[in-house]
C-alpha positions as CSV (number, residue, x, y, z in Angstrom):
1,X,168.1,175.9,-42.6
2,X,164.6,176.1,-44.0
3,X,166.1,173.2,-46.7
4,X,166.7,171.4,-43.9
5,X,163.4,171.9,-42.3
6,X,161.5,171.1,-45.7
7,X,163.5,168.0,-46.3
8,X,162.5,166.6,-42.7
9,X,159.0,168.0,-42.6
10,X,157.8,165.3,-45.3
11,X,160.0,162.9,-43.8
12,X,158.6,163.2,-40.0
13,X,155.2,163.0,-42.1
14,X,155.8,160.0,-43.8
15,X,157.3,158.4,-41.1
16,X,154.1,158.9,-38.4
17,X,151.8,157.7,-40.7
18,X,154.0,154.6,-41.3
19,X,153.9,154.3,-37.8
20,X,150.4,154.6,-37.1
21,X,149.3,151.9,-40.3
22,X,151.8,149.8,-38.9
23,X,150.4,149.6,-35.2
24,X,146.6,149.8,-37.0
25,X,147.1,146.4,-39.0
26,X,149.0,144.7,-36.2
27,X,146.3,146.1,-33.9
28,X,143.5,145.2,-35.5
29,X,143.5,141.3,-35.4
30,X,143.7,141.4,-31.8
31,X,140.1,143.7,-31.9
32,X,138.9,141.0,-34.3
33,X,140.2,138.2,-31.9
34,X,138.2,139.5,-29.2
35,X,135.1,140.1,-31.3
36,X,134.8,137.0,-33.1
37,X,135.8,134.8,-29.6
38,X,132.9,137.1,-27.8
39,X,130.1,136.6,-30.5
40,X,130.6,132.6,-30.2
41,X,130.6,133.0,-26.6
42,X,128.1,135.3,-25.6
43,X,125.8,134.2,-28.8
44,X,123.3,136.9,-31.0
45,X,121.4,138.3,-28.6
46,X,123.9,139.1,-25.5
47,X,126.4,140.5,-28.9
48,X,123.1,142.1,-30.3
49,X,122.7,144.4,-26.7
50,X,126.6,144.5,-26.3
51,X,126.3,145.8,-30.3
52,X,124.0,148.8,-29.5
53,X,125.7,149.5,-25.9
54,X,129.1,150.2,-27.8
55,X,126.9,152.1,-30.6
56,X,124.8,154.7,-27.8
57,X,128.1,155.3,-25.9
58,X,129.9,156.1,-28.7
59,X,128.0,158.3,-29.8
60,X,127.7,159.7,-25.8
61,X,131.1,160.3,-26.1
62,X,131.3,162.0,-29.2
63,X,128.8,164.9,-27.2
64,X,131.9,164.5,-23.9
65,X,134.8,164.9,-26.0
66,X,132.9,167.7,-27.9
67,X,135.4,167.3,-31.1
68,X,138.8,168.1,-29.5
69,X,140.7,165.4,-30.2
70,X,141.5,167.4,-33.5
71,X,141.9,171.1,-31.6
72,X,143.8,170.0,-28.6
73,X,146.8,168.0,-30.7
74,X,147.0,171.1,-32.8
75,X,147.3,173.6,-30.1
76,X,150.0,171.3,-28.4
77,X,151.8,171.4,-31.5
78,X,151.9,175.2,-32.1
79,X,152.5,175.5,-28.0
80,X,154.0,172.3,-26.4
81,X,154.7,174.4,-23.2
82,X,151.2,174.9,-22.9
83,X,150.1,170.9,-22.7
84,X,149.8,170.6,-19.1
85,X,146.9,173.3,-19.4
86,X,145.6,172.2,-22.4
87,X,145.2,168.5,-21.6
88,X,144.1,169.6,-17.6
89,X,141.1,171.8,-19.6
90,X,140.3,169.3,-21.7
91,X,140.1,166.7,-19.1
92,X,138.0,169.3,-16.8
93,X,135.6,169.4,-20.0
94,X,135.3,166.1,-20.5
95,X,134.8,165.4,-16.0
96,X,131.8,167.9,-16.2
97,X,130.2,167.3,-19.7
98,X,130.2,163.3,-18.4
99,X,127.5,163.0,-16.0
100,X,125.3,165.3,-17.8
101,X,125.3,163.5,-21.4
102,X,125.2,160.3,-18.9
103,X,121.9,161.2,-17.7
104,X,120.4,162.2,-20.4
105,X,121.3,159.0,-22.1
106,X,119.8,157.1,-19.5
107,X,116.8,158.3,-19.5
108,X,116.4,158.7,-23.5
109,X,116.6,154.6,-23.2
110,X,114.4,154.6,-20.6
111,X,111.6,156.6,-22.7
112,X,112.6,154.0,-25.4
113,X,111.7,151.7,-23.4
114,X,115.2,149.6,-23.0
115,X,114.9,147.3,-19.8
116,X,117.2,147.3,-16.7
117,X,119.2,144.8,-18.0
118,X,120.3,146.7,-21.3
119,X,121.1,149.5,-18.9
120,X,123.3,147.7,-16.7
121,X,125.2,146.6,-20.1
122,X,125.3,150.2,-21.0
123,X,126.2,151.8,-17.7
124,X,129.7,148.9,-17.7
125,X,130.3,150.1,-21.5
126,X,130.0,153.6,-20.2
127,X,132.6,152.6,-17.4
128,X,134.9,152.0,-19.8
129,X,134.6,154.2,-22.4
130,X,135.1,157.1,-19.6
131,X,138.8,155.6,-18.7
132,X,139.4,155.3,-22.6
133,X,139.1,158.9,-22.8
134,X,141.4,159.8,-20.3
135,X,143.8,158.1,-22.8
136,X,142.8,159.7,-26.0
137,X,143.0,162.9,-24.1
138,X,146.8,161.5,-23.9
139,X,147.6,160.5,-26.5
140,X,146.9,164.0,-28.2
141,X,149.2,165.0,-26.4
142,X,151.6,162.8,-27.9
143,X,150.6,163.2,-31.6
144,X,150.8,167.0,-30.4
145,X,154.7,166.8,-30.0
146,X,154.5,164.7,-33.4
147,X,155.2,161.5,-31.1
148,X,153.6,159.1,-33.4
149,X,155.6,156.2,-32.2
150,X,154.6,156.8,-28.5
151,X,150.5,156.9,-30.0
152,X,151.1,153.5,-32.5
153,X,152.7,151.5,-29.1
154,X,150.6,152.8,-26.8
155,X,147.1,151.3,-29.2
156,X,149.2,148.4,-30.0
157,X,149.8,147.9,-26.3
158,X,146.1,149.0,-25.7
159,X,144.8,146.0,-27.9
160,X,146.8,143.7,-26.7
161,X,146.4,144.0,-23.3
162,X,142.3,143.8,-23.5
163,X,143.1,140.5,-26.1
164,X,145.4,138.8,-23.2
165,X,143.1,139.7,-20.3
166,X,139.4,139.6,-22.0
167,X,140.1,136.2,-24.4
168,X,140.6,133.7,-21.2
169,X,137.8,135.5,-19.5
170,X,135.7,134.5,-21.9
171,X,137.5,131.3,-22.3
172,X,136.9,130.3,-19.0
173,X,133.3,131.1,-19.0
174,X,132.5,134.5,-18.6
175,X,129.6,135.9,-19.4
176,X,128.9,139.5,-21.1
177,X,129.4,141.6,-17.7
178,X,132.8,139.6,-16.9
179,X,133.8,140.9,-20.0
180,X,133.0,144.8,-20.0
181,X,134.3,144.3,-16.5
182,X,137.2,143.2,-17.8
183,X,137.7,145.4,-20.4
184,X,137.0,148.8,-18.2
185,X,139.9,147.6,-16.1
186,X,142.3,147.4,-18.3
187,X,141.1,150.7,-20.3
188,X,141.7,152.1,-16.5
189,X,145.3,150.6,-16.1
190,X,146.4,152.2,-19.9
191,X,144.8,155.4,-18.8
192,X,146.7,155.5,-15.6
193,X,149.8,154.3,-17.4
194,X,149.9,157.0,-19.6
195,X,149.2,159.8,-17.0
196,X,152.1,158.3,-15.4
197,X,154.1,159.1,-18.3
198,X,153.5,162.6,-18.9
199,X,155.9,164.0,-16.7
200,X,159.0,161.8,-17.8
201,X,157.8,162.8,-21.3
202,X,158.1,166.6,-20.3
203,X,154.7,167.6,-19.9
204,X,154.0,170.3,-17.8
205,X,151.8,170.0,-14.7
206,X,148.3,169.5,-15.4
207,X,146.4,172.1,-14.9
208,X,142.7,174.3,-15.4
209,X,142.1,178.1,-17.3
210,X,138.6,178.8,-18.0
211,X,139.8,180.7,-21.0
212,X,141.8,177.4,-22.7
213,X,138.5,175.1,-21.9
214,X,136.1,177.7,-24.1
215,X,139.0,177.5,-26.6
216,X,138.9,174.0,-26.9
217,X,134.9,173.9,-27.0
218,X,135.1,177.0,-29.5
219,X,138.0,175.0,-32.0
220,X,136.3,172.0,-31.0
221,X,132.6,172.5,-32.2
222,X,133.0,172.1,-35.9
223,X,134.8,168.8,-35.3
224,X,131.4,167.7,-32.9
225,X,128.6,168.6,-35.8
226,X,130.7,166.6,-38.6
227,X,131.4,163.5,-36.2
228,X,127.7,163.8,-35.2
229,X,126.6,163.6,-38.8
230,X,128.7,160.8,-39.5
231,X,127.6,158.7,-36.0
232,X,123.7,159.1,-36.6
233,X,123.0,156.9,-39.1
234,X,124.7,154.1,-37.3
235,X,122.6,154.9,-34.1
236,X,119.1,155.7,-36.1
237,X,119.6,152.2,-37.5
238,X,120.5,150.8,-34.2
239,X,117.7,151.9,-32.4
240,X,115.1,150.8,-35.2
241,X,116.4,147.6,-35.6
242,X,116.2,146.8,-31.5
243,X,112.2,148.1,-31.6
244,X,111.2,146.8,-34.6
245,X,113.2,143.3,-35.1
246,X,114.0,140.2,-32.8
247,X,116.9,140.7,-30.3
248,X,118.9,137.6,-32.6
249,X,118.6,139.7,-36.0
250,X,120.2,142.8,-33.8
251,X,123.3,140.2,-33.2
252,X,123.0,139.0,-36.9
253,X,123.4,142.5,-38.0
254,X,126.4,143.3,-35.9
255,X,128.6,140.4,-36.9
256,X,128.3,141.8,-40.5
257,X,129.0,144.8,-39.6
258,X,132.3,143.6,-37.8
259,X,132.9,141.9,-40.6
260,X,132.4,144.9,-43.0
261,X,134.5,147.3,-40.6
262,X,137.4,144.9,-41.4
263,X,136.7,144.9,-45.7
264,X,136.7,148.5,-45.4
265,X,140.1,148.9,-43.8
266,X,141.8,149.6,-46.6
267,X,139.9,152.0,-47.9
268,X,140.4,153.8,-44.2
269,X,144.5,153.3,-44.6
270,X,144.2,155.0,-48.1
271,X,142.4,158.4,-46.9
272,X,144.7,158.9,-44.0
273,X,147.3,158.6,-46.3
274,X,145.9,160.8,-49.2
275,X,144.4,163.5,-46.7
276,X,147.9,165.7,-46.0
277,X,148.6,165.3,-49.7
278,X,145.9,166.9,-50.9
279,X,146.0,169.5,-48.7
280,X,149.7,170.3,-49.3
281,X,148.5,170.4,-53.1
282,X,145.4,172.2,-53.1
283,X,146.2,176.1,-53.6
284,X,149.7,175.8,-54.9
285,X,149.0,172.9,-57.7
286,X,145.9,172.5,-59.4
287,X,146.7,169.9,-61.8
288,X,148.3,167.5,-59.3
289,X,145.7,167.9,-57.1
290,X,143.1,166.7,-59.7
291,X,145.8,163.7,-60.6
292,X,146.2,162.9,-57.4
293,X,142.5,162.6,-56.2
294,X,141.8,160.7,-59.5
295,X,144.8,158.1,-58.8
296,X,143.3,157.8,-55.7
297,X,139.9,157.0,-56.9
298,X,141.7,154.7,-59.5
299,X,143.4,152.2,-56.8
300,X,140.3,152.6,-54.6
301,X,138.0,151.1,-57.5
302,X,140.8,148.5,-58.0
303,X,140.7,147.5,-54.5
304,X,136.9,147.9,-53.7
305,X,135.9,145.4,-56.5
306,X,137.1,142.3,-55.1
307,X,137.0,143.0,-51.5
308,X,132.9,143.8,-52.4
309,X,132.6,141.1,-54.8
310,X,134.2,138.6,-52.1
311,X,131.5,139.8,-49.4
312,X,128.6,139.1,-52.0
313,X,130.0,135.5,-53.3
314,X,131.6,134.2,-50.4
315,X,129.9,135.3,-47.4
316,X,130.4,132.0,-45.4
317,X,134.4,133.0,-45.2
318,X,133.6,135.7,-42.8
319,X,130.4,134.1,-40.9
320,X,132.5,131.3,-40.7
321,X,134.4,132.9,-37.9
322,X,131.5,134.1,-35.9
323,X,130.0,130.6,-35.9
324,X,127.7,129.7,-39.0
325,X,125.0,127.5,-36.6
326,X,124.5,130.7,-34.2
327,X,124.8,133.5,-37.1
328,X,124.2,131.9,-40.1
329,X,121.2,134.2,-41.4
330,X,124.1,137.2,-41.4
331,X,124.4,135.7,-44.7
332,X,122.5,137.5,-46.2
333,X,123.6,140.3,-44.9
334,X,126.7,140.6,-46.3
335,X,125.7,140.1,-49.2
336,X,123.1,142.9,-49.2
337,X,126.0,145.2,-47.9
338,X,128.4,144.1,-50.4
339,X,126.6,147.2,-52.5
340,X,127.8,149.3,-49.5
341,X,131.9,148.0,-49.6
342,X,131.8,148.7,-52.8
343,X,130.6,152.2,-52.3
344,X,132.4,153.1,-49.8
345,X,135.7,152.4,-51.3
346,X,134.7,155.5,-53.8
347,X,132.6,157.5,-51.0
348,X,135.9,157.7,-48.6
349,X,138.7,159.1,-51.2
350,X,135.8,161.8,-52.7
351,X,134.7,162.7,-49.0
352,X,138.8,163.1,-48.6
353,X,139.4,165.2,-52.0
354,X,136.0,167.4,-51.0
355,X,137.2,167.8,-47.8
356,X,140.5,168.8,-48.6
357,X,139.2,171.4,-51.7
358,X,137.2,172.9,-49.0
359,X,134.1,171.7,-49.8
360,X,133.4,169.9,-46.3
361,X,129.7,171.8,-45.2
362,X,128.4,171.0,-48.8
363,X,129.7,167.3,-48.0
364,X,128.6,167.3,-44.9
365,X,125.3,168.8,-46.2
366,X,124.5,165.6,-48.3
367,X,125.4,163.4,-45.4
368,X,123.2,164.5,-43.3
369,X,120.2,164.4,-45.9
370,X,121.4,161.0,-46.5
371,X,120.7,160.1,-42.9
372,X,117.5,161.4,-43.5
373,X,116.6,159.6,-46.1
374,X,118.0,156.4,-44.0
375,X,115.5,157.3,-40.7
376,X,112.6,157.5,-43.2
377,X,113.3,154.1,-44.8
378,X,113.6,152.1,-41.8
379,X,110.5,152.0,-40.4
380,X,109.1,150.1,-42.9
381,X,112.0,147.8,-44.2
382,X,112.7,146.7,-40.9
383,X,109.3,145.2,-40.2
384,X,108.9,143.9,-43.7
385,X,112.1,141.7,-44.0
386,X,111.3,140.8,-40.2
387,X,108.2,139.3,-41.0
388,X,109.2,137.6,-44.2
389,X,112.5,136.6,-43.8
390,X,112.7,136.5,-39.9
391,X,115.9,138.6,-40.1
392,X,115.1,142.8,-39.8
393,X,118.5,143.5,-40.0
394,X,118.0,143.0,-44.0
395,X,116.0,145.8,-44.0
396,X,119.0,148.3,-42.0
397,X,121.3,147.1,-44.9
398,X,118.9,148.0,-47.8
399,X,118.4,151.4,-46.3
400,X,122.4,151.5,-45.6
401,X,123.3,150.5,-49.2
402,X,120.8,153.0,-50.3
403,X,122.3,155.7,-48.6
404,X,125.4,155.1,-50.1
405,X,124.4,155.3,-53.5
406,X,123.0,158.8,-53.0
407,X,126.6,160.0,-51.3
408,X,128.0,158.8,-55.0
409,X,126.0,160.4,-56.7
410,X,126.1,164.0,-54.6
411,X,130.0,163.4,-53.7
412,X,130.4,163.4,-58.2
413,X,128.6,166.2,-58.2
414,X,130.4,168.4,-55.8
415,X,133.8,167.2,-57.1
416,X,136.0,169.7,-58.6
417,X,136.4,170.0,-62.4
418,X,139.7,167.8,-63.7
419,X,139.4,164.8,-61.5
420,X,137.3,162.7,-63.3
421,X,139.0,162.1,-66.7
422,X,138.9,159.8,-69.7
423,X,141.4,157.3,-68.2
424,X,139.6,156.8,-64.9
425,X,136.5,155.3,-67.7
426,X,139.2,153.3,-69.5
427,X,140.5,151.7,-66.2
428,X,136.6,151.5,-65.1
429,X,136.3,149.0,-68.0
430,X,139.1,147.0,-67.3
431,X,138.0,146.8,-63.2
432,X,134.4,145.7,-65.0
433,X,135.7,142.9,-66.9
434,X,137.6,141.5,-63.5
435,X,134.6,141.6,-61.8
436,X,132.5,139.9,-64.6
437,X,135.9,137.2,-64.3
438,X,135.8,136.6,-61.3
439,X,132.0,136.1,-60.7
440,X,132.4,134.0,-63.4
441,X,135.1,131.8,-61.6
442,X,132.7,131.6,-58.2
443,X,129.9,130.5,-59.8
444,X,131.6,127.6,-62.2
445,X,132.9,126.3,-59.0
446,X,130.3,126.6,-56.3
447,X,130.3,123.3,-55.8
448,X,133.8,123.8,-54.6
449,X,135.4,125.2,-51.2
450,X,134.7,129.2,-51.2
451,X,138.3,129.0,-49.2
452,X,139.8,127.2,-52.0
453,X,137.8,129.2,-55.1
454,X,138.1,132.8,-52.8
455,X,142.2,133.0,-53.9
456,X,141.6,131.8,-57.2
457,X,138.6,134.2,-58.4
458,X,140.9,136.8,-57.3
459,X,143.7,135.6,-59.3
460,X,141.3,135.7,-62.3
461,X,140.3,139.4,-61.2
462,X,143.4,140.6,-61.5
463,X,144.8,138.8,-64.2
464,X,142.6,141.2,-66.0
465,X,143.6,143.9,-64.4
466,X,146.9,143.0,-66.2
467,X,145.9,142.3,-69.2
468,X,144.3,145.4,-69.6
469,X,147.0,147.3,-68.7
470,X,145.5,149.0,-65.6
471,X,148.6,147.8,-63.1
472,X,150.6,149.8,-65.3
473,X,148.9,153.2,-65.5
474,X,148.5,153.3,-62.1
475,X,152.8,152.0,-61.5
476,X,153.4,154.9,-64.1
477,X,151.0,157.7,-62.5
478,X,153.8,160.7,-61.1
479,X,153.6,160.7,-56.8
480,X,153.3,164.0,-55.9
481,X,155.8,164.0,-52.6
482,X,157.8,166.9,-51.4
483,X,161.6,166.0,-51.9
């Protein structure tokens, strides 16, 4: 029996995650559907306010749901007859935390000074964001009884109802608060359609203990602090850039940062994927741990180089889908945070292997003083690049690329001993000498189509890659999977 249950335990792993990349990448065209038809539509500044509106209430929300997305799937999971309390408690959390973070948002943007109009925004993205809840709350509750299909169709669903229902609004003429509108009522319908579903799922009735919702706050705390850490740089930078820069450079800024969110994706796909591995390693195989982080590292450089590389040389490919007339000076922001793809694409698999070797509060530690170094720096490279280029936002990416550097450099030093390793340099070469190709390529034909040159630098990228035997090594590298 326990053959049995250690042959489908990797399986039922494998599977979910499949499940949930699947419904990610078919999902996330539709989010960049509605962003890119919303941007033309409502133009930089309505998308700069509709920018920091989604940025303040996500990071509300982060205080509401007070981590236990994490907690709450994992005591459903270890007691499914216990859901009906355990989502009822964490929905009773989430019903009285609401109105208090609520006010106290408001009125930090009113002592920022944010006008009525701004609020209004905010209070419609707040609308929604309180239904959405409801459904994560949910769909924990799913992932709890390891119902990953049930949590990739209902975010597939999600997306493309809010794509159907928010595109012709806009379409049709709609203005910013025809489209929050829009998309609280259909966050509102999935939330009541998966209520609805509980029971015939086999959820017990929803109900309230005192003692579950201190559980859930208690289990739930470490979770908040980490997710805070990680949310306050993009809401330092936010609120900043919409004091100290015109409201078009806040717009500019957020369609490069859409367009980063979508560079990055791969890099996201690759953690969640790595995460339960090294886990499952650490403490019971040293060496394959180490092997495994480095491998990671090793496709992550492969994959980073181009994607950054393509944001620095060919900019216009993703600006081009904003609108270049209306967002054109986002230019140059993507190229300024082409430093930060590339980072990131290293930062993500070392948070992961630090993470997973249990060296999260030291990671977490270097995160935070990287935020700190981040608030210091904006002040002053906000106003300068405002009043010499006319576009502040410059001046958020500097600080942001900056920041990144310094989570290399601390994430290398915290890493364990035996991940780095002599073929990691070899393979850094041959990633090197792509890159130098494939600059190359871009600038011998800038005269030329960046759609047309794009495909072909990357060609050149990887025919190095190739040559230099790097596809190879990384084919040959042993997978570490529980048979």
């Amino acid at each position: 029996m326990s053959d049995t249950a250690g042959g489908i335990a990797p399986r039922l792993v494998i599977r979910n995650a499949a499940l949930l990349l699947a419904a990610q990448v078919l999902a996330t065209p539709l989010s960049a559907l509605v962003n890119v038809i919303a941007a033309r539509r409502l133009g930089p500044d309505d998308y700069g306010r509709l920018y920091l509106a989604m940025t303040f209430a996500s990071f509300a929300f982060l205080w509401v749901e007070w981590g236990q997305n994490g907690p709450l799937s994992a005591m459903i999971a270890k007691n499914r007859g216990q859901a009906g309390e355990l989502l009822g408690s964490a929905l009773a959390w989430r019903a009285g935390a609401l109105p208090v973070v609520v006010l106290v948002l408001f009125a930090a943007c009113r002592m920022l000074g944010y006008d009525t109009r701004f609020l209004a925004i905010l209070a419609l993205v707040l609308l929604g964001s309180a239904a959405a809840t409801i459904s994560s709350a949910c769909l924990d509750v799913f992932r709890g009884h390891e119902r990953a299909d049930l949590t990739a169709a209902s975010y597939l669903a999600w997306q493309a109802l809010t794509a159907l229902v928010v595109v012709p609004v806009l379409l049709l003429g709609g203005g910013l608060d025809a489209m929050l509108i829009a998309q609280a009522a259909c966050a509102a319908l999935g939330a009541l359609v998966l209520l609805r579903c509980l029971a015939p799922f086999g959820v017990p009735r929803v109900s309230v203990r005192t003692p579950i919702v201190g559980a859930l706050v208690s289990a739930g705390t470490s979770f908040l602090a980490l997710n805070l850490i990680l949310a306050l740089q993009t809401n330092i930078d936010a609120v900043f850039l919409s004091k100290l820069a015109s409201a078009d450079a806040v717009g500019w800024n957020a369609a490069a940062r859409k367009v980063t969110g979508l560079l990055i994706f791969p890099a996201t796909a690759l953690i969640g994927a790595l995460y339960p591995t090294l886990c499952r390693l650490q403490g019971r195989d040293g060496n394959a741990f180490a092997n495994t982080a480095c491998n990671a590292l090793r496709v992550a450089i492969m994959a980073g180089v181009p994607v950054a590389l393509g944001c620095a040389l060919f900019p216009e490919i993703g600006i081009a889908l904003f609108g270049a007339p209306a967002y054109g000076p986002a230019l140059d922001n993507l190229r300024i945070l082409a430093l930060y793809v590339l980072l990131v694409y290293f930062t993500m698999p070392l948070g992961t292997t630090l993470t997973a070797a249990g060296r999260q509060r030291a990671w977490a530690a270097a995160q935070f003083a990287c935020v700190a170094v981040s608030a210091a720096c904006d002040p002053w490279l906000i106003p300068w690049f405002q009043q010499r280029t006319g576009n502040g936002g410059l001046g958020v990416c500097v600080s942001t690329a900056g920041s990144e550097v310094l989570m290399v450099a601390a994430g290398v030093w915290l890493l364990p001993r035996g991940v780095l390793d002599r073929s990691l340099v070899r393979d850094l070469a041959s990633v090197t000498l792509g890159g130098a190709a494939m600059t190359a390529i871009a600038l011998a034909c800038s005269t030329v189509s960046p759609w047309a040159v794009a495909p072909l630098s990357v060609i050149g990228y990887g025919a190095c890659l190739w040559a230099g035997g790097t596809f190879k090594r990384v084919s040959r590298y042993p997978r570490y999977v529980e048979a």
